[in-house]
C-alpha positions as CSV (number, residue, x, y, z in Angstrom):
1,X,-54.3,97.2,-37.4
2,X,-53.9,98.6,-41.0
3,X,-52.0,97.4,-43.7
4,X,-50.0,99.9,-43.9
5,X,-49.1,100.2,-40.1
6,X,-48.5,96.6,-40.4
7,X,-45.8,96.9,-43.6
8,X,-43.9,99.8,-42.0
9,X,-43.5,97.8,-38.5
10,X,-42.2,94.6,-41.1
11,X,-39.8,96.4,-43.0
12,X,-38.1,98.1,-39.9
13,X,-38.1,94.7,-38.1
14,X,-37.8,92.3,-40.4
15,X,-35.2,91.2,-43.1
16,X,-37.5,89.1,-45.7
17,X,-36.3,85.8,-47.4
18,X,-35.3,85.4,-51.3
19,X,-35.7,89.6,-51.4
20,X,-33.7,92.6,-52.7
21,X,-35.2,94.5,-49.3
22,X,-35.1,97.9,-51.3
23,X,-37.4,96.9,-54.0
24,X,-40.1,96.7,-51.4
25,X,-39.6,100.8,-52.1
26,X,-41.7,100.6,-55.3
27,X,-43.5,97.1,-54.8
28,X,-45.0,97.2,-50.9
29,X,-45.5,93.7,-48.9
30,X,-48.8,92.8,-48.1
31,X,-49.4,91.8,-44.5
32,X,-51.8,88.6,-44.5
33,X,-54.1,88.4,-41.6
34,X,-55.9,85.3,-42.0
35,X,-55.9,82.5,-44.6
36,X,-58.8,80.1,-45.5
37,X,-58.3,77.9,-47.8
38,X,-57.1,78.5,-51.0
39,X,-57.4,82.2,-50.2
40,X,-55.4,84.7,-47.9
41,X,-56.8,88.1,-46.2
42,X,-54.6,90.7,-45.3
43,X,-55.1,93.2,-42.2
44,X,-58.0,95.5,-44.3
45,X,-60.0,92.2,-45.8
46,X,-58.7,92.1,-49.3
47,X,-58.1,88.3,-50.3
48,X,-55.6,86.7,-52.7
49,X,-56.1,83.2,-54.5
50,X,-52.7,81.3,-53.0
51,X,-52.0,80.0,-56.5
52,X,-48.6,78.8,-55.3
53,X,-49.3,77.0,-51.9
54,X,-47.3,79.6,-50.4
55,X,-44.0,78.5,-51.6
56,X,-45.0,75.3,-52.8
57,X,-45.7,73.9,-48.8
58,X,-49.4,73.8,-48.7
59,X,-51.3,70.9,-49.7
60,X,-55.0,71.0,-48.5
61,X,-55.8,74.9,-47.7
62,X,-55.0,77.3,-45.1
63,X,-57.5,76.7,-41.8
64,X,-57.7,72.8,-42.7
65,X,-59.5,72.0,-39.8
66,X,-58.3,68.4,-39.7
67,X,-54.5,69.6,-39.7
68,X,-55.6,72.0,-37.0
69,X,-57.3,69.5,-34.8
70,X,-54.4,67.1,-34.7
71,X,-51.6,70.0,-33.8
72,X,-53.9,71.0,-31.1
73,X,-54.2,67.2,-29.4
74,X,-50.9,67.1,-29.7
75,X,-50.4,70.2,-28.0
76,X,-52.4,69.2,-25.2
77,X,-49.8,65.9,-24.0
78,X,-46.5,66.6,-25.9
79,X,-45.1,69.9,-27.6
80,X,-41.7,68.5,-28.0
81,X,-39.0,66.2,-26.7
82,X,-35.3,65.9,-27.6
83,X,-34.7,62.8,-30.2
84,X,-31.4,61.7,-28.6
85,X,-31.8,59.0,-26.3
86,X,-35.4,59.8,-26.2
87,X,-38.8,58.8,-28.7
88,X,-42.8,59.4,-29.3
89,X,-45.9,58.1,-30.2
90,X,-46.1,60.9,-33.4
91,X,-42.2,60.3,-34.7
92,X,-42.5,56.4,-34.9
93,X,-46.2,56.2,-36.9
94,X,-44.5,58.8,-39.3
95,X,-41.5,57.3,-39.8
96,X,-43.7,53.7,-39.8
97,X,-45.9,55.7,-42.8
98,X,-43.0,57.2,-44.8
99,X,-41.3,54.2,-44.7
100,X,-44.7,52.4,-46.5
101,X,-44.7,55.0,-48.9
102,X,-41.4,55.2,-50.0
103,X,-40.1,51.5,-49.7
104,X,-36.9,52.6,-47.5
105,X,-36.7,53.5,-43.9
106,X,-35.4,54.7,-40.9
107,X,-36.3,58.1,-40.9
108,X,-34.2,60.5,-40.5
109,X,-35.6,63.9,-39.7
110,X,-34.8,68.2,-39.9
111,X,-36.4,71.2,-40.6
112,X,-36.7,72.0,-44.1
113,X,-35.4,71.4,-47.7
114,X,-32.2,72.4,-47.4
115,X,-31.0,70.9,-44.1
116,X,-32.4,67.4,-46.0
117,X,-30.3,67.7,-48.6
118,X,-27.8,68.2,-46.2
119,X,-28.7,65.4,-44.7
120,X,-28.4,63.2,-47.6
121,X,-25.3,64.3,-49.1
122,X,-23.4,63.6,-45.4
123,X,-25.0,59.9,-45.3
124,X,-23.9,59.6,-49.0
125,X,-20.1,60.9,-48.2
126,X,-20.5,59.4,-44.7
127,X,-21.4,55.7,-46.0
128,X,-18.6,55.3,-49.0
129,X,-16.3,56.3,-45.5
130,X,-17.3,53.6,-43.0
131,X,-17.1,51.1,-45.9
132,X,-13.8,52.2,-47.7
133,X,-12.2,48.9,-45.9
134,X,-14.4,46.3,-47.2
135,X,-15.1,48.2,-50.4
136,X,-11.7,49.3,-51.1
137,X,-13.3,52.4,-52.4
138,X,-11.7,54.9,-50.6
139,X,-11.9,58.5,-52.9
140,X,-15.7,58.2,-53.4
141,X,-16.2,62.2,-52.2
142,X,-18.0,63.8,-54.9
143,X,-21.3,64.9,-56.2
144,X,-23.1,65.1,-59.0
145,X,-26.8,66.9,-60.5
146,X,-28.5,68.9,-63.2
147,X,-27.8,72.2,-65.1
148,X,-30.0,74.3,-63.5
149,X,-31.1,72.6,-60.2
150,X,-31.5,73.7,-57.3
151,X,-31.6,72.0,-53.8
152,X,-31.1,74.3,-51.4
153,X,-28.9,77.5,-50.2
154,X,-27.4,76.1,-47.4
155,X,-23.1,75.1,-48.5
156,X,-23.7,71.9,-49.3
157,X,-27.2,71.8,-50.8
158,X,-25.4,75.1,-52.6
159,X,-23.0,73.1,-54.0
160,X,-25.4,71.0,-56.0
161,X,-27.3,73.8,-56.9
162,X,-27.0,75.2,-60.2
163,X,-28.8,78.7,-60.0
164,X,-26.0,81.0,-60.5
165,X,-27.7,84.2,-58.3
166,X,-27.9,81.9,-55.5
167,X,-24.3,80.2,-55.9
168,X,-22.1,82.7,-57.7
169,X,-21.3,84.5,-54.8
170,X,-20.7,81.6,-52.6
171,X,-18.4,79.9,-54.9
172,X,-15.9,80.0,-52.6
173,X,-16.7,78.4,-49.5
174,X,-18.7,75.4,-51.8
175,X,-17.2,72.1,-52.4
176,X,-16.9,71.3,-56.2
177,X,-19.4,69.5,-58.0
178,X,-20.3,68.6,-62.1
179,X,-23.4,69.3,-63.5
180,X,-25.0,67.1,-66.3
181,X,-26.8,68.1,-69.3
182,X,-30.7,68.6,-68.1
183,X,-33.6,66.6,-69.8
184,X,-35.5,69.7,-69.6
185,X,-37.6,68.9,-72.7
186,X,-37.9,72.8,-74.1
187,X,-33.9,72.3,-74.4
188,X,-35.0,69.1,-77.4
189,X,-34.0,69.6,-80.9
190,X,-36.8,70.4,-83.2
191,X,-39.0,67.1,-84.1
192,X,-37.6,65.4,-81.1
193,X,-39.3,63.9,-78.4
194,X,-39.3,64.0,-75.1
195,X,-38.3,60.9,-74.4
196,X,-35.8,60.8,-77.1
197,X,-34.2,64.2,-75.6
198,X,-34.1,62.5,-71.9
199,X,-32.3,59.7,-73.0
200,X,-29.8,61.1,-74.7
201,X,-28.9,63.3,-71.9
202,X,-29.0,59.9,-70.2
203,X,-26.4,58.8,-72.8
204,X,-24.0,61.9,-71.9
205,X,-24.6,61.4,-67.9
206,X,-23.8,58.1,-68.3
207,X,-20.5,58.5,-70.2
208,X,-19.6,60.9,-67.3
209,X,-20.5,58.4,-64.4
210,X,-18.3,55.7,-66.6
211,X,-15.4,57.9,-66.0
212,X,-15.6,59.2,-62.9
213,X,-17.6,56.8,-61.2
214,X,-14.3,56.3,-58.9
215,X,-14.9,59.6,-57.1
216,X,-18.3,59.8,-57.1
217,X,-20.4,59.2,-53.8
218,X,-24.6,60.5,-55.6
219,X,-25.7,61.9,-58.2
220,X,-28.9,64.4,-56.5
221,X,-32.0,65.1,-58.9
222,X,-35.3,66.4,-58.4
223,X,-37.7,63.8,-60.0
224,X,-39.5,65.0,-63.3
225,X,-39.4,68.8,-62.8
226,X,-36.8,70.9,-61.9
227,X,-38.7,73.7,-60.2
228,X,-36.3,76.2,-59.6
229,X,-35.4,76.7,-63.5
230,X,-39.0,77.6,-64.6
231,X,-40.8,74.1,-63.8
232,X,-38.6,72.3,-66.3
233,X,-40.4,69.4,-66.8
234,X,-39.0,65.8,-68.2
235,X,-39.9,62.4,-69.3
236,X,-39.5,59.5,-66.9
237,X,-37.3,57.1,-68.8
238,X,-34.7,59.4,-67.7
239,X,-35.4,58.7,-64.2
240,X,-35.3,54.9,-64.9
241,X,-31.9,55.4,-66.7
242,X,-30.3,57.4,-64.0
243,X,-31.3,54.4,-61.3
244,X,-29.7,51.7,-64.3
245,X,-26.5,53.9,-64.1
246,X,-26.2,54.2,-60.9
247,X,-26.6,50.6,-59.8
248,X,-24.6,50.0,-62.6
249,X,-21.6,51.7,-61.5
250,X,-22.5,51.9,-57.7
251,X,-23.0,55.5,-57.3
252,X,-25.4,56.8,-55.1
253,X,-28.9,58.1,-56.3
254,X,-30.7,60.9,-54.0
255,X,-34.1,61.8,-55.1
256,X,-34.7,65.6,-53.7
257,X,-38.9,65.2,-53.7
258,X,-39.0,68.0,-51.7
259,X,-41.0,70.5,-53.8
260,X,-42.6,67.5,-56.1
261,X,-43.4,65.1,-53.4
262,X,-46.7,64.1,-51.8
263,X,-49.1,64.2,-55.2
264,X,-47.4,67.5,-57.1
265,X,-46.7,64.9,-60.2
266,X,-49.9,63.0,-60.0
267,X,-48.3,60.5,-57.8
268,X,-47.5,60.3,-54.3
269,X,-43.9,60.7,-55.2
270,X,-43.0,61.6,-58.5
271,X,-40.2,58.7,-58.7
272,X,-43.2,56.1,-59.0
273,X,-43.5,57.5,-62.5
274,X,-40.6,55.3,-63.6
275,X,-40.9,53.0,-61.4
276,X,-37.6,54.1,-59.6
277,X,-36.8,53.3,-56.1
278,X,-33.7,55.5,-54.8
279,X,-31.0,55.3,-52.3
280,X,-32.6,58.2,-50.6
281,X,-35.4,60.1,-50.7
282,X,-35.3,63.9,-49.1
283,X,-39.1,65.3,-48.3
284,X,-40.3,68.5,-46.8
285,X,-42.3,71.5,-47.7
286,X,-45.7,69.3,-48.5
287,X,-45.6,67.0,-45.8
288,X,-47.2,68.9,-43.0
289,X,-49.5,70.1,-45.3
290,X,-48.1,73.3,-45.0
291,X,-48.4,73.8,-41.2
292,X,-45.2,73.5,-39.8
293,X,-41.2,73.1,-40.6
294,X,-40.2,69.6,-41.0
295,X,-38.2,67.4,-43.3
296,X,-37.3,63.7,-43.7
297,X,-34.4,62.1,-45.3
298,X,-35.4,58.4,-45.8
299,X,-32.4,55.8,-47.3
300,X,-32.1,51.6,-47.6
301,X,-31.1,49.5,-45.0
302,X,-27.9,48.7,-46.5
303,X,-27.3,52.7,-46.1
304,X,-28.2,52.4,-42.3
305,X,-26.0,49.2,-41.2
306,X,-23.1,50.7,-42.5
307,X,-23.4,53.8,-39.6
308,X,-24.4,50.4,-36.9
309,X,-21.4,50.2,-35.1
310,X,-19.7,50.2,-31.4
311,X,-17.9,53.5,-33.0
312,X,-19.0,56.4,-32.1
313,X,-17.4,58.1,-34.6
314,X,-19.0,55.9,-37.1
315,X,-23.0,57.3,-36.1
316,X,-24.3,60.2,-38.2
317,X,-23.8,62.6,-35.6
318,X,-25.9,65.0,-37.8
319,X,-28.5,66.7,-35.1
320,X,-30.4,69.7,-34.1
321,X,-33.0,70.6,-31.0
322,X,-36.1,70.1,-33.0
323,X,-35.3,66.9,-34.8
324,X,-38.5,65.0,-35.0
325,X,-40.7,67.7,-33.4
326,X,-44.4,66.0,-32.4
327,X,-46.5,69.2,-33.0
328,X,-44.7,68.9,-36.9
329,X,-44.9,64.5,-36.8
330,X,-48.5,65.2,-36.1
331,X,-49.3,67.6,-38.7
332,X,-47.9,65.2,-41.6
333,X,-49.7,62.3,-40.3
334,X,-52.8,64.1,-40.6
335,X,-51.9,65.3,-43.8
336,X,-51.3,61.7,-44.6
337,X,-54.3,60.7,-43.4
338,X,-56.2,62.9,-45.8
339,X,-54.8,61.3,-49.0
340,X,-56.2,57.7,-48.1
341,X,-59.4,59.3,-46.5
342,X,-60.4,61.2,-49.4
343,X,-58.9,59.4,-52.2
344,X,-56.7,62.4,-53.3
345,X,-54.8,61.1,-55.6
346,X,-58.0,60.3,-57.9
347,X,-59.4,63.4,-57.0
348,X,-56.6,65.2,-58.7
349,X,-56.8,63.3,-61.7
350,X,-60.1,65.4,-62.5
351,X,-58.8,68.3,-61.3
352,X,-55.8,68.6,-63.0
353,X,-57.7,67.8,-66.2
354,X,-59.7,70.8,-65.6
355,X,-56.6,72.7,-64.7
356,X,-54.9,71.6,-68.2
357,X,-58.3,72.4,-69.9
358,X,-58.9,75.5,-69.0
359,X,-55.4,76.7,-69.1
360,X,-55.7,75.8,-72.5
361,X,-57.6,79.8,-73.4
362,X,-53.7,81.2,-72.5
363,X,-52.8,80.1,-75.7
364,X,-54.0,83.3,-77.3
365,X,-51.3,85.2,-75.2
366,X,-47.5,85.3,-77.0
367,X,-46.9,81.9,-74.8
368,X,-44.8,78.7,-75.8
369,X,-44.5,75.4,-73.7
370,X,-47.6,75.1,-72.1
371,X,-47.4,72.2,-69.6
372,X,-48.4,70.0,-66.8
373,X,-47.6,67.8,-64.5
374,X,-49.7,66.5,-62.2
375,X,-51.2,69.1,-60.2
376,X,-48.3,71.7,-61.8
377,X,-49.2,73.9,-64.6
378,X,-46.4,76.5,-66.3
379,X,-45.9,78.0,-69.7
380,X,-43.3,80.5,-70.7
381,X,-44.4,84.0,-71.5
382,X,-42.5,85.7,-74.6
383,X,-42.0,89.3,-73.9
384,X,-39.1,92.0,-74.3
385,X,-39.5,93.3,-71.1
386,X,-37.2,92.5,-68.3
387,X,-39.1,93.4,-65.6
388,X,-42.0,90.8,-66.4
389,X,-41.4,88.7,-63.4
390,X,-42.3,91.6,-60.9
391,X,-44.5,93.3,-63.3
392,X,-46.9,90.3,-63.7
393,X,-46.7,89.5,-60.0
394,X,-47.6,92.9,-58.8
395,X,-50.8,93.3,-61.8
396,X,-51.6,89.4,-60.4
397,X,-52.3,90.7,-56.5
398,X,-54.7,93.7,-57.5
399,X,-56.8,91.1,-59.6
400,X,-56.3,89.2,-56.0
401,X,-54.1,87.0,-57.1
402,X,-50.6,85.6,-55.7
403,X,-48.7,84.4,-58.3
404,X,-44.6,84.4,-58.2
405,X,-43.4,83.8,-61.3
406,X,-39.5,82.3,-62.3
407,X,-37.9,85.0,-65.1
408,X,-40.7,84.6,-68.0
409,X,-42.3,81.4,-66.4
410,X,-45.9,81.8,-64.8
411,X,-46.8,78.8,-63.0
412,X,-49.3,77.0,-61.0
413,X,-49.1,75.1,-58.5
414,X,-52.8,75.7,-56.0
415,X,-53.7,73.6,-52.6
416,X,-55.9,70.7,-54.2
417,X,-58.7,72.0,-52.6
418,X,-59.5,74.3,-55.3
419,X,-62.3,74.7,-57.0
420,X,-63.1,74.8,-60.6
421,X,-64.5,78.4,-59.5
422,X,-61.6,79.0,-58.4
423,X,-59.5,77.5,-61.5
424,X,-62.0,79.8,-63.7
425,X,-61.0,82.8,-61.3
426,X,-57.4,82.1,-61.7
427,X,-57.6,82.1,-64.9
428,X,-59.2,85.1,-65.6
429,X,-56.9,87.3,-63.2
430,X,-54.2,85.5,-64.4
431,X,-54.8,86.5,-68.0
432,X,-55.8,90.3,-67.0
433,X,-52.5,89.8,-65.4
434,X,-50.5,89.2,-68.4
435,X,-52.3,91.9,-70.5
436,X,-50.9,94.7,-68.2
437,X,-47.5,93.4,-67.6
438,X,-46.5,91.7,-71.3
């Protein structure tokens, strides 16, 4: 079947995520037939280097035969089982492995990013309510995060999120929340560093938390880069402040690793960095290694016994049908089981070196803020043109590339098994790329 027989069918049929449907009119979807891994075929053969991990999910390549093999023994004795009054084999060593990784436990588990969040915020709320009569802390209902971050586009992950084409239009059916100044370090004064910048937002965050600490159930923040708002990237010590304030004035912390969990930062979670434990962790998009929906909301036992009652009413009633899904549960433990087996971590030490090396040629382009974390690289292009953002990713896929860049931000973010070939190649396109589109 031809591309093109394949793009009309989609665009009568299908209404496409994240998408102004009628700019598909000048700027046609590609149908992908096959994907192998780093790279993706469409229907007539034409392949493009998956410089994002399509949307950030996939960790080890498209075709990873070990993923494969364990979705397909699962298949074979268990496709799926309700959660509720029911468990498997796949859902306990998951939860068993998350709970090793991350230092908290009892899983809690859903189908993506958002519904996590979700997740998180009702446990947060949900907690401060069974213990208002031994706490005595009975108005602890709102939330806090960052300028600029983004958790999600379901209401309440909306209502955290700070990306005003998302929200704005929402605004009404959102519960309130405050936003505190972002560490984002291009936001430092001149001759100011990093860290110095993160810590005084620290400062001003926690001179808010001192005041309102009464009210407040979490503060929510995605661990060292905000994705959403152009791969904003920070220094850690304002991770290791925000846990200080918190304890200090027993608020909540929620760590949304969703997009920068499983090795993104360098790390297997990014809160590691500053040697930061949260009240909950939210994971998804990575942890199946890009092969099917699932997310996991872990928190602290302290969390947990406050929901262990005789009530009912006290559970988290929070559910839906594929909760804990064993065809997903099996997919993340194999993805698991490929960091240990081949030392990942280390692996993308080198790479990412290479990766910051190379990238380095891009400084000939009108470009400021080069950076990287981990196995992340962005810089921001400067440019008068407002239509860069579609302009450079339409010039990116005929040098067979897939980029998807954020306003004027062009980032990186490949499966970590590519190649220095491959890093040279996405280079190259991505710089041919820029010259047609700046």
């Amino acid at each position: 079947m031809t591309n093109q027989t394949l793009l009309d069918r989609s665009l009568q049929a299908v209404w496409h995520p994240c998408t102004q449907m009628k700019q598909h009119e000048s700027y046609p979807l590609i149908p992908i037939h096959k994907g192998e891994g780093v790279w993706l075929y469409d229907a007539e053969g034409k392949r493009y280097l998956d410089a994002v991990s399509s949307w950030w999910v996939n960790l080890f390549g498209h075709n990873n035969p070990h993923i494969k093999d364990a979705i397909k023994l699962q298949l074979d004795t268990l496709e799926h089982v309700m959660l509720a009054g029911f468990t498997h084999q796949p859902v306990i060593e998951l939860s068993e492995k998350l709970a090793q990784l991350t230092g908290l436990g009892h899983a809690f588990y859903a189908s993506d990013g958002a519904s996590a969040t979700e997740i998180a915020l009702k446990m947060s709320f949900h907690y401060w309510h069974n213990c208002s009569a031994q706490t005595g802390k009975t108005n602890k209902t709102k939330f806090i995060s960052l300028q600029n971050s983004y958790h999600g586009e379901t209401l309440g992950a909306l209502a955290v999120t700070d990306v005003a084409i998302f929200k704005d239009t929402y605004a009404p059916l959102l519960m309130q929340s405050a936003q505190m100044p972002s560490p984002d370090f291009r936001l430092a004064e001149n001759g100011e560093s990093a860290e110095a910048f993160a810590l005084r937002c620290a400062d001003q965050l926690e001179q808010y938390v001192r005041e309102h600490h009464a009210e407040l159930a979490a503060f929510i923040i995605e661990p060292l880069i905000q994705c959403a708002a152009g791969m904003a990237m920070y220094h850690p010590a304002y991770l290791k402040r925000a846990r200080q304030i918190c304890s200090q004035y027993d608020v909540h912390l929620i760590a949304d690793e969703i997009a920068v969990g499983f090795g993104r930062t360098g790390t297997m979670f990014a809160c590691e960095q500053a040697a930061v434990t949260a009240d909950f962790i939210c994971l998804s998009k990575g942890i199946t290694g890009g092969y099917l929906p699932l997310s996991a909301v872990l928190t602290t036992d302290t969390v947990y016994q406050a929901f262990y009652d005789d009530s009912t009413a006290k559970g988290f009633l929070h559910s839906h049908s594929y909760t804990g899904n064993p065809l997903a549960c099996s997919a993340a433990l194999a993805t698991l089981a490929i960091f240990e087996s081949d030392n990942i971590l280390e692996k993308n030490k080198e790479k990412a070196c290479y990766l910051n090396e190379t990238m380095q040629a891009l400084t000939a382009f009108p470009i400021e803020h080069l950076r990287h974390q981990g196995m992340i690289l962005a810089f921001d292009v400067k440019t008068n043109n407002p239509q860069f953002s579609r302009g450079c990713y339409s010039q990116a896929l005929q040098q067979g590339l897939l980029l998807r860049p954020i306003g004027n931000t062009v980032y990186f973010m490949p499966p970590y098994t590519i190649t220095e070939a491959e890093i040279d190649f996405m280079l190259s396109a991505t710089m041919n790329a820029l010259r047609a589109s700046m």
